[in-house]
N, C-alpha and C positions, 0 to 999 in steps of 0.2 A: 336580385343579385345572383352571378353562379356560383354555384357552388365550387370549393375551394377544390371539392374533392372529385370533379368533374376530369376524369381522366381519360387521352388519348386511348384510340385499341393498342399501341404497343402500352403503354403503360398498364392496362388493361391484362392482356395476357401477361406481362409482366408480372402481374400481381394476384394470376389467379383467380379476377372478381369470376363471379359467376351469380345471376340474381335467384335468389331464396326467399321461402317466407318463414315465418319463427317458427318454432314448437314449443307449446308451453310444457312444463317438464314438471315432474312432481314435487310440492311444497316440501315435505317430509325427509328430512336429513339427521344423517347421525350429529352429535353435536359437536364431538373433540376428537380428532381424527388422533392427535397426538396423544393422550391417556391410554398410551399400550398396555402399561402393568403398572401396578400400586405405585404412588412416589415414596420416598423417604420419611419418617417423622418429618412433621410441618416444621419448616426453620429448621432444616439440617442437613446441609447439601457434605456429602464427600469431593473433596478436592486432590488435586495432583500434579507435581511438579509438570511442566511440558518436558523437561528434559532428564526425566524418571529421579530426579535427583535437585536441587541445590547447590551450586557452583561451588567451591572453597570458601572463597570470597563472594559474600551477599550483601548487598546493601542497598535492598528494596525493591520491591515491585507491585503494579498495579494490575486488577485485572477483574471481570465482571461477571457477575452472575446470577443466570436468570429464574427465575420466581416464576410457579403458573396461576392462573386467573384466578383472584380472590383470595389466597393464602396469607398475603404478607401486608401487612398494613403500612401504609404511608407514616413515618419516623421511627417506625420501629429500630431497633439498634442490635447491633451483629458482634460478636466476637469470632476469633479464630483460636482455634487449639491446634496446635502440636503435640503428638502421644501426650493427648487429655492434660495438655499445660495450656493455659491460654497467656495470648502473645497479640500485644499493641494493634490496634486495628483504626484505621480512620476510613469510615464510611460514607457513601453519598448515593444515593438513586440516579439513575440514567434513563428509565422509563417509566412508564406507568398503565399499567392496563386502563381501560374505561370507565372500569368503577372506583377508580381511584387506589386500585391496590401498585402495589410495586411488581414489575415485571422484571429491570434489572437493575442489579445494585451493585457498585463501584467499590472496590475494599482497596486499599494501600495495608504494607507490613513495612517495616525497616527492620535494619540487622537486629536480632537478639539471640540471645544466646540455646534459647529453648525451641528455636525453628527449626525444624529435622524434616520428618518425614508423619506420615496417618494425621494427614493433613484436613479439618472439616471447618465452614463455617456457619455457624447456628447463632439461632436469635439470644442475646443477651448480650449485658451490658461489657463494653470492650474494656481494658484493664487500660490503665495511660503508662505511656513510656518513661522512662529513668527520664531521659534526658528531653525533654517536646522542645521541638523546632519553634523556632521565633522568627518572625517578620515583623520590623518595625518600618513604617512608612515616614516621611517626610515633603516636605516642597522638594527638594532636591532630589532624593534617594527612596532608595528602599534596600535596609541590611536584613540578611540572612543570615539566623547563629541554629546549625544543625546541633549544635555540644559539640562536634568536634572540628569542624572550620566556619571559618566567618567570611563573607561574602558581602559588599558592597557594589549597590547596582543604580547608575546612573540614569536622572531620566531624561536628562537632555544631553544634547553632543554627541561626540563622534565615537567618545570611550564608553562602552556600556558595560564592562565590569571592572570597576575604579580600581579595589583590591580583593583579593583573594587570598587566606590567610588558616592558619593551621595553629589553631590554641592561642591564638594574639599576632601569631610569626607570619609576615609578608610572605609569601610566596608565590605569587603571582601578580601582578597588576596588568593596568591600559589592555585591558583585553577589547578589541576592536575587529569587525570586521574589514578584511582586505579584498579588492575586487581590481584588475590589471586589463583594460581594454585595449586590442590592438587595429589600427583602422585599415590594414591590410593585409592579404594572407599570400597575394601573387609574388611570388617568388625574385621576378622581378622589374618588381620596382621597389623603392624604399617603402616605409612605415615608420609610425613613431607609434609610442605605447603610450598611454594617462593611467593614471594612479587613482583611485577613487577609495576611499571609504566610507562606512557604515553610519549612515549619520538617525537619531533614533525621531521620530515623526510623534509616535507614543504608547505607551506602555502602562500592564495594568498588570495588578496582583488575581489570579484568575483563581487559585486557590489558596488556602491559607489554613493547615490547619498544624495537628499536634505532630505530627508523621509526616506528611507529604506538602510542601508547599509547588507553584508551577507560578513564573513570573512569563507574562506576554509580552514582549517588545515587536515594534513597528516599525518599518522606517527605508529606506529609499538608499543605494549606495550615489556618493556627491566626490564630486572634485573643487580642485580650486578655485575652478571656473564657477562654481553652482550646477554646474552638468548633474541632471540627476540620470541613472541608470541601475536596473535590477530592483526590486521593491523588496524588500526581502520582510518574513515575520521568522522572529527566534522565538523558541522559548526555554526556559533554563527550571528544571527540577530538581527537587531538593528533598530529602529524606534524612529525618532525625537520625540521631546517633554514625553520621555517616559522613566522608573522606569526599567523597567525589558528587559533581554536576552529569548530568544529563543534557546534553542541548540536543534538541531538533530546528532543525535548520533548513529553511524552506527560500527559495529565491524565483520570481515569476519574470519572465525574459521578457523586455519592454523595450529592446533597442530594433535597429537594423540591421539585419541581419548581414547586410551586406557593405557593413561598413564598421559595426561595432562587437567585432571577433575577440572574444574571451581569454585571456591570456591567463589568467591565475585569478583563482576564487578561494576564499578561505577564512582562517579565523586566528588571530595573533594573539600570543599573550608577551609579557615583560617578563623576566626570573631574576630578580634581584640574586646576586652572588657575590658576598665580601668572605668565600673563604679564601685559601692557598690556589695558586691556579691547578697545583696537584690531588686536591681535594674537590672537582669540580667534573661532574661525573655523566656520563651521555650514554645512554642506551637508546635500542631498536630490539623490537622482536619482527624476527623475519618467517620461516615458515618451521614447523614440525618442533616447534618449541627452540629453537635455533635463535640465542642473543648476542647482538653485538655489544658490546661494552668496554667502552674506552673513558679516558682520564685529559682532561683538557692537554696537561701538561703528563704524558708517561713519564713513568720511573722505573721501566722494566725495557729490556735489552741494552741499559748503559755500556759503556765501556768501565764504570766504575757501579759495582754494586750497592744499590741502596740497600739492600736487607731485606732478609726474610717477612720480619715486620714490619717494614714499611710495605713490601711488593702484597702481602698477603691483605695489608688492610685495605690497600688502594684498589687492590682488585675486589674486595667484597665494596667497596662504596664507602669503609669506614674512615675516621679520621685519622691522615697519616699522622704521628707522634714522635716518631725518632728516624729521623736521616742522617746518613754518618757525614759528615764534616765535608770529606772529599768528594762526595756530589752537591753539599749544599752550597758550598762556596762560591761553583760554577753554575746552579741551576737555572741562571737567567738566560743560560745557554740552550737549553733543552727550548726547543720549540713547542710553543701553546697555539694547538689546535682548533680554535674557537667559532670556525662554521662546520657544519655537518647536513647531511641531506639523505633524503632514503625518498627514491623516485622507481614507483609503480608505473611501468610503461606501456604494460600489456596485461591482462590478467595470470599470463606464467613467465613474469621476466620484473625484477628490481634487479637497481644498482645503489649501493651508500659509496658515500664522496666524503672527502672533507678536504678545508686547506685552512692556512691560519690564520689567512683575515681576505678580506676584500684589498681586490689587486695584484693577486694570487691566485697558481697555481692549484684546480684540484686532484685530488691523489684520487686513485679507483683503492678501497677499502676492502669493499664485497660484493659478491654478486648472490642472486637466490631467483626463487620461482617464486609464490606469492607469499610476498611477507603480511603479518598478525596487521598490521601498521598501528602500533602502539610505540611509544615511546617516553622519555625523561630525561628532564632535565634538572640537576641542584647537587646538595650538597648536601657533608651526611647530619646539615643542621635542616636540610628542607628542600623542597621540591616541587614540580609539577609532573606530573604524569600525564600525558594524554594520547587520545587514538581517536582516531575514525574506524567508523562501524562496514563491515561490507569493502573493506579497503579496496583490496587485488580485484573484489567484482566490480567496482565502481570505477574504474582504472582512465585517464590517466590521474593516478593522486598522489600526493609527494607529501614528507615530513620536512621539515625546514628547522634547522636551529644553528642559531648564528650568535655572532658577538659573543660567546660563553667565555672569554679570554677577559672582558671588560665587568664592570660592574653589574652590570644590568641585559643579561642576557636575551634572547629572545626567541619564541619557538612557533613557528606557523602550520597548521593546518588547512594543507592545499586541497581543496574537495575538486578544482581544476588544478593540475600540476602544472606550473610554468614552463618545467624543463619540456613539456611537450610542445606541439603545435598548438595554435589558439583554435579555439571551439569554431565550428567552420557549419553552419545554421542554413544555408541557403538551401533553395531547392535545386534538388539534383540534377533537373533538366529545364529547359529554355521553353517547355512547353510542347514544341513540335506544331507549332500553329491551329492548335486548337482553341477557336477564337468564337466558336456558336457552340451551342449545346448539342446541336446536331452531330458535330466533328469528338465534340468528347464523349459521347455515349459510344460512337464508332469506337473511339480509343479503350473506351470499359471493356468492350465487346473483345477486344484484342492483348489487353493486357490485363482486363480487370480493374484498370486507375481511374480513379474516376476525375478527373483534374478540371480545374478552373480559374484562373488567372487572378492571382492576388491569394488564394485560397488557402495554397499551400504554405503560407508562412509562418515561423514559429511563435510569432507575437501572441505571447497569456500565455505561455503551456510554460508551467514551472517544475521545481526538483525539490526534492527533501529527503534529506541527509541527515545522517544521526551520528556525534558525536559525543565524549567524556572528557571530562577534565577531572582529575586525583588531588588534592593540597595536601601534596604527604609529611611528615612529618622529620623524613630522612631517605635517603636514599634505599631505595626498597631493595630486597633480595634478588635473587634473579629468579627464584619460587614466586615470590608472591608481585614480580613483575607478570611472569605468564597468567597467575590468577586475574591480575588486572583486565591484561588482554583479554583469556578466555571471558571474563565478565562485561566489556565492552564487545564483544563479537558475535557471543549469545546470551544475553542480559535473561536472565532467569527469569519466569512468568510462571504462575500456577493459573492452572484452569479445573473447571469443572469435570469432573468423572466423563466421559462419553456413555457413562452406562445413566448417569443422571441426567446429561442434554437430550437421549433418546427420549424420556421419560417425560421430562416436561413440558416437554410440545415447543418447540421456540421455529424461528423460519421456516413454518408452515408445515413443520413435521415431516418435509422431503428426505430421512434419511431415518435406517436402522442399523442398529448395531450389526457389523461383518456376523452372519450367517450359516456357515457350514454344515448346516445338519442334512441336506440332502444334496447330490450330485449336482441338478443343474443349480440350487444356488451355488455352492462352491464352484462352480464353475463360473457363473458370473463375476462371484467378487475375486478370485484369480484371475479374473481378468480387469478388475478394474484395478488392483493394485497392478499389474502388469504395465497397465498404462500409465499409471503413475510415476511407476521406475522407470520406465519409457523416456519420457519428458524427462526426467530428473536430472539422466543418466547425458539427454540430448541437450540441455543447458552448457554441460560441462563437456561436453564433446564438442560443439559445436562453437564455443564460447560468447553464448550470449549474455557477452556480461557489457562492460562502460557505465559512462555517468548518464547517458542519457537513453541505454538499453536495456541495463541491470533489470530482471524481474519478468520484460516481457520474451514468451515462446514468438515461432515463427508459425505462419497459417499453413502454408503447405508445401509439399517435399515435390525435387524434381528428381525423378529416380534415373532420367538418362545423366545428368551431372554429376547424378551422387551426392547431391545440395539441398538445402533448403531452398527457395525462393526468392531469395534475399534482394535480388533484383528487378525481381518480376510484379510491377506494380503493384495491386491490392495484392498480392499473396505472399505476399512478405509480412511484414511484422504483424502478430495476431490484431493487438487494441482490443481486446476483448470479445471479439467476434464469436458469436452464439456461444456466449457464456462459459468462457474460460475461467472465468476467477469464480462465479456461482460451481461449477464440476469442483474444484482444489476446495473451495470452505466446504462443501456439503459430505466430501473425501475425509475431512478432517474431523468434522464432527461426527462422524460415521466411525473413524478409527485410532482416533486420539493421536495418532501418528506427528512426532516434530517434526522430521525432516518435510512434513505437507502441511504443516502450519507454516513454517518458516519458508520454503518455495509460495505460500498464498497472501504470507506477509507481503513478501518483497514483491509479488503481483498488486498489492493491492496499494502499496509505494507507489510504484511504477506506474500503474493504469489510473490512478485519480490524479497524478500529479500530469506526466508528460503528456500523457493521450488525450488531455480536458486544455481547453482553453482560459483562464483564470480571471484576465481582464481583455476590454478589445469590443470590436464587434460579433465574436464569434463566441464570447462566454454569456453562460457556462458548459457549452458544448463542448463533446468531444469529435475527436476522430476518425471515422473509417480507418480500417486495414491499409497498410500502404509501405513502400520502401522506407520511408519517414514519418515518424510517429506523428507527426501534426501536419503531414502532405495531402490528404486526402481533402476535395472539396466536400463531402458531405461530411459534414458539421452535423453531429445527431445526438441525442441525447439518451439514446438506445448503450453511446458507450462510457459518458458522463454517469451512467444513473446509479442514485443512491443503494440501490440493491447490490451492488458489488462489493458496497464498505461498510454496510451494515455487521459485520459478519465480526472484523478486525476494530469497530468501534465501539462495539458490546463485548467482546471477547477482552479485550485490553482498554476502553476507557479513553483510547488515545484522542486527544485535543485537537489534533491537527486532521485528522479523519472526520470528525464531528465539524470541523469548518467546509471539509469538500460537500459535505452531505447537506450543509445549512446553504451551500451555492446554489444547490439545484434546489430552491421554494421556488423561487422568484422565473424559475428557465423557463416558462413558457410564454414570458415575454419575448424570448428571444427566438422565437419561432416565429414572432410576425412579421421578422425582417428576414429572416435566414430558412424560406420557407424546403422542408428536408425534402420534398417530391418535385421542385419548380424547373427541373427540369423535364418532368416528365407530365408535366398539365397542372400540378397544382398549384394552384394560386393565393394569397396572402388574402386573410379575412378583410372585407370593409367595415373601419367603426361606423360604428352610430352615432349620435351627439351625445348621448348620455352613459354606453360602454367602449370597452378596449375588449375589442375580438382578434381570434388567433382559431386558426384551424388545427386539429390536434386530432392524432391518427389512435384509436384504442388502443392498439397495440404497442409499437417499440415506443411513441412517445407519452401518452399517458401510462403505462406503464413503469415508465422513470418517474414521471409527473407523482403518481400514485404514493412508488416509494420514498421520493423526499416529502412530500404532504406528513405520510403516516408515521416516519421516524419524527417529524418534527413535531406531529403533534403528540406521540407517545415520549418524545425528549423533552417536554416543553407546557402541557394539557393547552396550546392555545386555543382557544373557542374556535377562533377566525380561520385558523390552518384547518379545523376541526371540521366547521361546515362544508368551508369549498372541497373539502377531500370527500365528504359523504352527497355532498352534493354532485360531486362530480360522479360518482357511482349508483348513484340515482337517477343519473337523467341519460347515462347509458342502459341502465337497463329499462329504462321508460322508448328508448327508441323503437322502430318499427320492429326491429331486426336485433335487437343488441347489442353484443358483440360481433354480428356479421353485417353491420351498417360500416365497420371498416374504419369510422373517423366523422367528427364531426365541429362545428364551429361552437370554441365554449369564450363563453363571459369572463376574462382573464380575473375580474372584482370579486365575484360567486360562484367559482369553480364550474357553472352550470353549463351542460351543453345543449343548443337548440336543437330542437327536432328534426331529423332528415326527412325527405323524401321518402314517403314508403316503396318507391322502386330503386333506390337508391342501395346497391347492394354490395360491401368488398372483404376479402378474405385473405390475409396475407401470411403464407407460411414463414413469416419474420416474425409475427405478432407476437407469438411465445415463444420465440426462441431467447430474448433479451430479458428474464427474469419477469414479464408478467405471469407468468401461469404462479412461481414461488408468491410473488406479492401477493396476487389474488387468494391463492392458499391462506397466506396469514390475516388478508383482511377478514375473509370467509368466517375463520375461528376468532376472530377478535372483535367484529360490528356485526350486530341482529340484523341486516334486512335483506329480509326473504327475497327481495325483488330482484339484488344483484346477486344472490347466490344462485338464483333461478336462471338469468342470463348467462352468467358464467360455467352454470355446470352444462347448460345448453352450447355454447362453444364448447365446452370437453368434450362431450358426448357425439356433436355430429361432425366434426373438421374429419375424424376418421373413419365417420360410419360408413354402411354402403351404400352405394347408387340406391338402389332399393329403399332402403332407410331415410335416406332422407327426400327423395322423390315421395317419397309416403308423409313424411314429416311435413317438408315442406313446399310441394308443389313442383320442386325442380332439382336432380341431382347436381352435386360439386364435380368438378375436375378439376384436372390440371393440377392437383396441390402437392406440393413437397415436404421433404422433411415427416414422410409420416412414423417413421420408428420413434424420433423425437418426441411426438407427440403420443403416443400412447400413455405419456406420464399424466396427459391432460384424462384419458381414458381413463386408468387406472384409479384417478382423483376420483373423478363423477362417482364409478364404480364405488369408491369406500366411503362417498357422502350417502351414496343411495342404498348401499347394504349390498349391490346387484352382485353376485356370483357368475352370470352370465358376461357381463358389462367386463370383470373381472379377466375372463378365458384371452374375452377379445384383446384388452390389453395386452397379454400375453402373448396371443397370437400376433398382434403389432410389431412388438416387441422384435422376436424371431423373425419375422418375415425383412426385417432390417430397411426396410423401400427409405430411400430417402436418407439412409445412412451406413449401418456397416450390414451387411447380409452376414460374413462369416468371419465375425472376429476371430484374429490370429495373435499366437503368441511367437510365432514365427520372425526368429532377425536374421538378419544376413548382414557379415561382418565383411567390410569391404576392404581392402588391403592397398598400398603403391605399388603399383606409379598409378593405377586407377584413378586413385585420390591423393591427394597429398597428406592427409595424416590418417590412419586406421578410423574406421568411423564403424558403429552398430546401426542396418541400416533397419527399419519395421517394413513390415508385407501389408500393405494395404492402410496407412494410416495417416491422415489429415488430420489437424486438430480442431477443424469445427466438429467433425463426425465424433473424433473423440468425447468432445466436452458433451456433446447432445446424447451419444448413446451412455455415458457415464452416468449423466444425470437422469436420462430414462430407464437406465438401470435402478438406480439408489432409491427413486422415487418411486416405480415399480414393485420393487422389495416391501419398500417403506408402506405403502397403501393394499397392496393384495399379494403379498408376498404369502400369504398363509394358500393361495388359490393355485399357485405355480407347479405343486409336487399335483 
């Protein structure tokens, strides 16, 4: 049979092969790279707000933290203190080291009264809450009583939150999701729109405890027809002692794109209202703490004065009580304003509307730049409150509240706004008659796209969106309105000290605490925050914001424009191209820093949902770089991989991350139809009668391959995930060559790879660029076998040696390779397993010499002014952001392993 990995001479030089023979390297390594300085008393991590503080308004959060090798035993149990008060805690494990100790563990808090600040949590037993949440299950249902609303959650049909309820009192019901398809977007010709909603498939209690419950629902949006379209999974969280849901809200795109164009996506609830129509109260928070708030029915600018006390209570939300006579006689006059709207069009432009019913006239109200998008609706006996999170970034998205004149009002959460155009999915171009592989390698070669007919389409790449819903008890202040907002829009989270993640060795110990103590480090890490405010600064300048851009940067700048790329095939939208989201987490945990947690948040949204295909033929692969986040033909798994969300699924616990990372066990089935080189000579494994084979490259794809294995089986201890993973790195490093055999055919059943050819020789400066060097790091400290730390430190050590060196080593020198700055972090690595001082320099000198990435990083901007451009823009001297993310992290990692060798 040939081999798969039999490749053309352009694919060849493409990729750098050059044929080598091994060097065996020496057995003898340090053992924990990451044990820099003493830990803490065993069992007693210091903890700290991410946002140096605790909102006004708190009511709960989750969040993770890691244990090193052997310390903490499997059930042991966790309290938390606040200045040495201890304060309700529900606990659970999220990994496990090998010997069965716990590596990370999940904590939830809810409001109480003694949560402040000298924040720790240590082993012993957790105190239980005033008031423990309740989940009661049934055939039917499942209710939710936090002690201070009650929640009813249907498990079949269309309604999935029946009632919603504040100390007995309705205040919400038929919460349902709403989905508006339109089959046309051409201007002209006609269209008609369908109506679909939320119908539930099925639904599970995922957690259930004294403090935190999380309910799962499934299910498919449906029309009258049965048409099903959008697959959507919710889930709804709940925390004891507490007013308000949590929903995450996730929808995977299954239609045609060229025919089933989105008109409005969102989330409905009902608001019962039997008071006064004068008593019936409507707010918006729009930007800079800035509230609209109005009364169904005013009683302020009459021609007849209601009063002092009526105008003052109707304006706080209270109950009017005394109207004088001569307005109330005629007040069936006074028009009841009973729809309202607040439409995000742009990320720097809303508008609020309202008129009095349907069939009607709307009035323009207000205008703003990016509103909070919070909002409420009731009366001062009850209410709902709700917002979407990331509003004005996620843009276009609209508030909706209507009927508030009738009984039973209603308030929608647009996550698509209707008032907009309908979502418009197609690809950008006709192709250009690119109809052989030949014609589109030409086209890479010219714009960098790499295109392939059918390839580029959006089908499986979904979105997840985060919303709240309040069951207030009255019409809330317009204080503890913005508190709401503020708490929807950066939901409080405590994390781990950065001076205790240094400490305990976690993701492969690529990172040290910021550094200053001599020149050129202070010069690197001003420059790495440099680049960080860089990007930060280029998100909001540039407005990479939308619902389906929100999160991701752009690949590279065109300096005669004055633009980013945005047009320009692959060099447009990053997708995570040489590890943009691994630079922002290892930034973060390097310097505790919010504003680069919350930028790697909303990265790591954005790249597991859009950029990954979900269902189809092309999942669970992601996407190349490209004008359009799912345009690219190369489907790779380099930008799927679990290594990106490891970071935000340990750090926060989140549910919906831990499903992206559960997609990719199974993805290397998906390489035997979707083979990632078959354009350039590699070919799909033949089964045998007895296995399912798949070619599989060491680098960008078992490297992903590796990452989902090893979370899942540190998530899970499964034997079965547990062999194929150790198998798999056993029989790489049993190859001729190692890691410079380049790729090889493995046994999709036994993770096991066959033996290459001993002439068979490939090197790809990709290979580490996609988070295997990090994996490898952590397997290295986490699995004894000498065999693969020997093949892997042997990749470190020669991809950058010298001709000389490895002409000595191995029979024949490398060329051609790139990216060597990049790699010096694989130098540096070897260097702190092996103890080498020398090994050390060289890194160093990699480092500086910049080949392959930046030679003379600049902190240099140039601000560019109109008519040049059309709006002021800060331009950088010299910056891509692949070069970025790769010299960031050969910086951090650099520090991190021989940072003591540098001065």
């Amino acid at each position: 049979m040939k081999s798969p990995f039999s490749f053309t001479r352009r694919a060849f030089v493409k990729n750098s092969a050059m044929a080598i023979t091994s060097l065996p390297l020496a057995s003898t390594f340090a053992n924990n790279i990451g044990q820099k300085t003493t830990l803490p008393p065993t069992g007693i991590v210091p903890l700290n707000w991410l946002d140096k503080q605790k909102s006004a308004l708190f009511t709960g959060t989750t969040w993770g933290v890691p244990w090193a090798k052997g310390q903490i035993k499997k059930g042991t149990d966790f309290t938390l203190t606040s200045n040495n008060k201890a304060i309700p805690t529900q606990t659970w494990p999220l990994a496990f080291w090998p010997d069965g100790s716990l590596k990370w563990t999940a904590h939830a808090v809810s409001s109480h009264e003694n949560l402040s600040d000298n924040l720790q949590i240590s082993i012993g037993k957790s105190i239980k809450p005033k008031q423990a949440l309740s989940v009661q299950e049934s055939e039917t249902s499942i209710k939710i009583d936090t002690g201070k609303i009650q929640c009813e959650i249907n498990k079949s049909g269309q309604t999935i939150i029946k009632t919603l309820s504040n100390n007995g009192q309705v205040v919400a019901q038929n919460g349902k999701l709403v989905l508006s398809v339109q089959d046309n977007v051409d201007q002209s010709e006609s269209f008609k729109i369908e109506s679909f909603e939320g119908k539930i498939n099925k639904i599970s209690v995922e957690q259930s405890g004294e403090i935190r419950a999380v309910i799962k629902i499934e299910g498919s949006h449906e029309n009258t027809a049965n048409k099903k379209l959008l697959p959507f999974i919710i889930r709804l969280y709940f925390y004891a002692e507490t007013e308000s849901i949590r929903i995450i809200h996730t929808i995977i795109y299954d239609g045609d794109e060229n025919k089933d164009f989105v008109k409005g996506l969102g989330i409905r609830f009902s608001v019962p209202l039997k008071e006064a129509l004068y008593d019936r109260h409507i707010r918006f928070v729009g930007e800079n703490k800035g509230i609209f708030a109005e009364s169904v029915q005013g009683l302020t600018g009459l021609r007849r004065d209601a009063g002092r006390t009526a105008l003052d209570a109707q304006l706080a939300g209270k109950s009017v009580t005394q109207i004088p006579e001569n307005v109330l006689k005629n007040i069936k006059y006074i028009p009841a304003f009973g729809d309202y709207t607040l439409f995000q069009s742009t990320p720097d432009a809303f508008e609020i509307q309202k008129r009095t019913k349907n069939g009607h006239s709307w009035l323009q109200s207000a205008f703003g730049g990016r509103a909070n998008g919070t909002g409420y609706l009731g009366t001062p006996k009850g209410g709902l409150a709700f917002g979407i999170r990331n509003f004005w970034q996620s843009h276009p998205a609209q508030l909706d509240i209507k009927n508030a004149h009738t009984d039973l009002g209603e308030i929608t959460m647009w996550l698509w706004a209707p008032k907009s155009s309908a979502m418009d999915l197609r690809v950008y171009h006709d192709g250009m008659g690119q109809d052989t592989y030949a014609k589109q390698l030409d086209a890479l070669d010219i714009t960098y796209e790499d295109y392939e007919p059918e390839f580029g389409r959006p089908f499986g790449v979904a979105r997840t969106s985060e919303l709240q819903i309040w069951a207030l008890a009255e019409t809330p202040s317009k204080a503890l309105l913005l508190d709401i907002s503020e708490q929807i829009q950066h939901p409080p989270l405590i994390v781990a000290s950065s001076e205790y993640l240094s400490k305990v060795g976690i993701f492969g110990s690529g990172f040290a605490l910021s550094d200053k103590s001599s020149p050129k480090k202070t010069e690197i890490e001003n420059q790495l925050d440099f680049y960080f405010d860089y990007y930060k600064k280029q998100i909001d300048q540039q407005k990479w914001y939308g619902f389906w851009n929100f999160g991701d940067v752009m690949h590279t700048y065109d300096h005669d424009r004055h633009v980013w790329r945005y047009d320009v095939g692959g060099f447009a939208w990053d997708n995570s191209e040489l590890s943009t989201d691994l630079w922002l987490w290892y930034y973060f945990l390097k310097t505790g820093r919010n504003d680069v947690f919350r930028m790697a948040e909303a990265m790591t949204r954005h790249t597991g949902e859009v950029d990954v295909h979900h269902i189809g033929r092309f999942s669970p692969l992601g996407s190349r770089h490209n004008v359009q986040h799912w345009g690219c033909s190369a489907k790779q798994l380099r930008i799927s991989t679990a290594a990106n969300r490891r970071f935000y699924y340990y750090l926060t616990a989140d549910e919906r991350v831990g499903d992206l990372m559960r997609e990719q066990v199974n993805a290397d089935k998906t390489l035997r139809n979707i083979v990632p080189g078959r354009k350039i000579g590699q070919i799909a494994a033949e089964n045998t009668a007895t296995s399912e084979l798949a070619s599989i490259s060491f680098g960008t794809d078992w490297g992903a391959l590796s990452s989902a294995w090893f979370t899942e089986w540190e998530r899970t201890e499964n034997p079965k995930i547990k062999e194929k993973l150790l198998n798999s790195m056993r029989t790489i490093a049993e190859q001729p060559h190692g890691f410079f055999t380049g790729g090889a055919i493995m046994d999709l059943s036994t993770g096991k790879f066959q033996l290459e050819n001993p002439t068979k020789i490939s090197v790809s400066h990709l290979s580490a660029a996609f988070g295997l060097a990090e994996i490898c790091a952590e397997l290295i400290e986490t699995v004894d076998m000498p065999i693969f730390e020997k093949a892997w430190l042997q990749y470190c050590q020669l991809y950058n040696g010298t001709a000389e060196e490895q002409k000595a080593a191995m029979g024949e020198a490398l060329s051609k390779l790139n990216l060597q700055q990049g790699h010096a972090k694989l130098t540096a690595f070897a260097a702190k397993r092996n103890k080498n001082s020398v090994l050390a320099q060289r890194a160093w000198k990699e480092f500086y010499a910049g080949e392959g990435g930046i030679k003379k990083p600049s902190m240099q901007i140039k601000k560019i002014e109109p008519p040049i451009v059309l709006n002021p823009i800060e331009e950088g001297v010299s910056i891509s952001t692949n070069a970025v993310a790769q010299w960031s992290l050969a910086a951090m990692q650099c520090l991190a392993f021989v940072g003591k060798d540098l001065d």
